[in-house]
C-alpha positions as CSV (number, residue, x, y, z in Angstrom):
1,X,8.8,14.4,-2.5
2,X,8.0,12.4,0.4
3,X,5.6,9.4,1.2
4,X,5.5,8.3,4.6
5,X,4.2,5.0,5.4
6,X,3.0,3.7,8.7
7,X,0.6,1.2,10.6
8,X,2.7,-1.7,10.2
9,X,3.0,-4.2,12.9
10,X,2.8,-8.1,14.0
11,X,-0.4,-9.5,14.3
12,X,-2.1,-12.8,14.8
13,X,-3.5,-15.1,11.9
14,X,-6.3,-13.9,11.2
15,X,-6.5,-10.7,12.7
16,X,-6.6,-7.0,10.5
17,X,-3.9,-4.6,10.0
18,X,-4.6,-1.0,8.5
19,X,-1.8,0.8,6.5
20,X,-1.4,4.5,5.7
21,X,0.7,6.3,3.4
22,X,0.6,10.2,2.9
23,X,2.6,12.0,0.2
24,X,3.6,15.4,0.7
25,X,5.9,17.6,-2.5
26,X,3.7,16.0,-4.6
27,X,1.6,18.5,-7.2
28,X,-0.2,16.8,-8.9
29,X,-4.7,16.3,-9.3
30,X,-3.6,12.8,-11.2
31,X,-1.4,10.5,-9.2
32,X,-1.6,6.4,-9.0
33,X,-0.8,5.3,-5.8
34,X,-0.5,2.2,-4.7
35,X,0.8,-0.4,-2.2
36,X,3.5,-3.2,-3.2
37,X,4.9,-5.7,-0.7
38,X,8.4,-8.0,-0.8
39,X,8.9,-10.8,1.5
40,X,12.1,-12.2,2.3
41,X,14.3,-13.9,-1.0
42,X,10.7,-12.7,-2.6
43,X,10.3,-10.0,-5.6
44,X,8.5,-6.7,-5.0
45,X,5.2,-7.3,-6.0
46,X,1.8,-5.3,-6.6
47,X,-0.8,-5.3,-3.6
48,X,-3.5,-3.3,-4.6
49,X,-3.8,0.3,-6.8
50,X,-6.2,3.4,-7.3
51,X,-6.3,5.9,-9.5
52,X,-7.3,9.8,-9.1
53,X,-10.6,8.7,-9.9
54,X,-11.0,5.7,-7.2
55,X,-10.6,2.9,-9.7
56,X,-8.7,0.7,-7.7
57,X,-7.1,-2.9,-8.8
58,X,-5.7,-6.3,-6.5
59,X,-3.5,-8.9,-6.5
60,X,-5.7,-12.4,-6.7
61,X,-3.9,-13.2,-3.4
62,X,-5.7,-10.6,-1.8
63,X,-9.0,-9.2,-3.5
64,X,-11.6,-10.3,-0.8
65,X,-9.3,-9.3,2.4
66,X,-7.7,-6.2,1.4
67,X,-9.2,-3.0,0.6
68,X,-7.3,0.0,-0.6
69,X,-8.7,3.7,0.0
70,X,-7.9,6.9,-1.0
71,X,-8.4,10.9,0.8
72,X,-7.1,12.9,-2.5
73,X,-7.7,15.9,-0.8
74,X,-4.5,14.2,2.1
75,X,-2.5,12.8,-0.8
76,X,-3.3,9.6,1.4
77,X,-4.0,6.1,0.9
78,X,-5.3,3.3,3.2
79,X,-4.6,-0.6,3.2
80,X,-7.2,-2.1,5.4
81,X,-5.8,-5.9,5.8
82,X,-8.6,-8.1,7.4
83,X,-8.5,-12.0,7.6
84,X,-4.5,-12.1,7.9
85,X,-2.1,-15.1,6.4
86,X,1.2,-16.0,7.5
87,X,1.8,-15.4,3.7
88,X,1.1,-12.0,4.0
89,X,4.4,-11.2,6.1
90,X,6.2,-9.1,4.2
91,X,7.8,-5.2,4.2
92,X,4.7,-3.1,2.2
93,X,5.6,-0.1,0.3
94,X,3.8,2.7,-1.2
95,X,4.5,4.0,-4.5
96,X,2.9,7.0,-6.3
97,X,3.0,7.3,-9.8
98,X,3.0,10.8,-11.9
99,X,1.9,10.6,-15.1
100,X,2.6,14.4,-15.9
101,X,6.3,13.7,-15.4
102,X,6.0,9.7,-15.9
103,X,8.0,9.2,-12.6
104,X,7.2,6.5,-9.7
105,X,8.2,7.9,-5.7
106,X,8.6,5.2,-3.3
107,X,7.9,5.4,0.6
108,X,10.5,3.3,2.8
109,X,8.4,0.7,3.9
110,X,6.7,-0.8,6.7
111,X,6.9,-3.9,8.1
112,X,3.6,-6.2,8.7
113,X,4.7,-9.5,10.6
114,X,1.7,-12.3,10.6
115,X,2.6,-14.7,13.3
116,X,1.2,-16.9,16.1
């Protein structure tokens, strides 16, 4: 199992970001993924979620600006990050979750840097 993570970058306050994250090894119709993000002497925390069916889920720090998406037919997900904070520097993950087997996969991380 692999999930491979990229778009990360440093950008200006204010300015938009898109992530991507494909899985590969993965066999399965009904997969969560999601995106998680941990900022310096900060705990991992959720970003956003979808489910096999599109239902997706945010963190109140960033329903309004962020927008996950989902190709199921790639394995792939999308974190469109509009209207970036400062706040928001941070190393993002993706995680996919497996219900048939009950196990989480994690991608390595990519760093987004928000900074003037």
């Amino acid at each position: 199992v692999q999930l491979q993570a990229s778009g990360g970058g440093l950008v200006q306050p204010g300015g938009s970001l898109t992530l991507s994250c494909a899985a590969s090894g993965i066999i399965s119709r009904i997969m969560i993924m999601a995106w998680y993000r941990q900022a310096p002497g900060k705990q991992r925390e959720l970003v956003a979620g979808i489910t096999s069916d599109g239902v997706t889920n945010y963190a109140g720090s960033v329903k309004g600006r962020f927008t996950i998406s989902r190709a199921n037919v790639k394995n792939t997900i999308y974190l469109q990050m509009n209207s970036l904070k400062p706040e928001d520097t941070a190393v993002y993950y993706c995680k996919v979750y497996v219900p048939a087997v009950d196990m989480d996969y994690w991608g390595k991380g990519t760093q987004v840097t928000v900074s003037s």
